[in-house]
C-alpha positions as CSV (number, residue, x, y, z in Angstrom):
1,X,89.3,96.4,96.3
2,X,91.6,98.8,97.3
3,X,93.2,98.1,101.3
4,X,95.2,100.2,103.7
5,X,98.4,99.7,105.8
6,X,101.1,100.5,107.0
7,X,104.9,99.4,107.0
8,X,105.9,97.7,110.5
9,X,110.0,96.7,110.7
10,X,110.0,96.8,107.2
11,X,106.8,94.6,106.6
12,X,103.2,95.9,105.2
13,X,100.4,95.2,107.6
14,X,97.3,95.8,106.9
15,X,94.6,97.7,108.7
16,X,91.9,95.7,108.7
17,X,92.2,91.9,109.0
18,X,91.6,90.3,105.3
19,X,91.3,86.6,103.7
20,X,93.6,86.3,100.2
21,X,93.9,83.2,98.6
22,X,97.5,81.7,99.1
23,X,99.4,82.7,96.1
24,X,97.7,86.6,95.5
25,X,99.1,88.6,93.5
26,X,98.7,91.9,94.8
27,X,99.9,95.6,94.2
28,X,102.2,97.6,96.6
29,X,102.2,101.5,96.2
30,X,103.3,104.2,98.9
31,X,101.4,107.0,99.8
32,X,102.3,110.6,99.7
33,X,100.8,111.6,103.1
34,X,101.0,115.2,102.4
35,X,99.1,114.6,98.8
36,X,96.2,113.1,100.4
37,X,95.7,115.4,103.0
38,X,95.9,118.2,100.2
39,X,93.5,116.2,98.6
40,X,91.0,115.7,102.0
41,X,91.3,119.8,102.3
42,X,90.2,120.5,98.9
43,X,87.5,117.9,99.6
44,X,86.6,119.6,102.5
45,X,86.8,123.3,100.9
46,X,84.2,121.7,98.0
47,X,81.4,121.3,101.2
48,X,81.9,124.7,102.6
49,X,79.1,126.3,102.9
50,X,76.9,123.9,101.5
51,X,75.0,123.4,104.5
52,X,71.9,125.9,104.7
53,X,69.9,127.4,107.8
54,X,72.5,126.5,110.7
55,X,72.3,128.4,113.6
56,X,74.4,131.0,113.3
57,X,76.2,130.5,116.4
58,X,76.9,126.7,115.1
59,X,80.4,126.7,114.6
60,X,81.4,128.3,118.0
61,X,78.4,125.9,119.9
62,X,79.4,122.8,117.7
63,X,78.9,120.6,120.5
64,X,75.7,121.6,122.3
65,X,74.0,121.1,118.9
66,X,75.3,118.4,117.8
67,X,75.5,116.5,121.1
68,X,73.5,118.4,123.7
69,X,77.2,119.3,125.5
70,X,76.5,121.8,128.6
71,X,78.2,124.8,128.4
């Protein structure tokens, strides 16, 4: 069960409040920031395009279609 965090004044918090036994054992390992947003834009890339009969106006009206915005 992988978990998130961050480093605060030199301490890991995590992001999302979590109940370990007294005692865990558990494993520590930075994250190259710039890695894993290489790794969200090839993600990203892999689903372009893969949506069929869009408007064709649907990426300049985003918003009216997907949330009835007003121009």
């Amino acid at each position: 069960m992988p978990l998130r965090g961050h480093v605060e004044h030199g301490v890991v918090v995590l992001d999302e409040a979590v109940s370990l036994p007294e005692g865990s054992l558990v494993h520590v390992e930075p994250v190259d920031a710039e890695e894993e947003m290489e790794s969200l834009r090839r993600g990203l890339r892999m689903l372009a395009g893969s949506v069929k009969n869009l408007p064709p106006d649907m990426a300049a009206r985003h918003d009216f279609y997907l949330h009835g915005a007003r121009e």
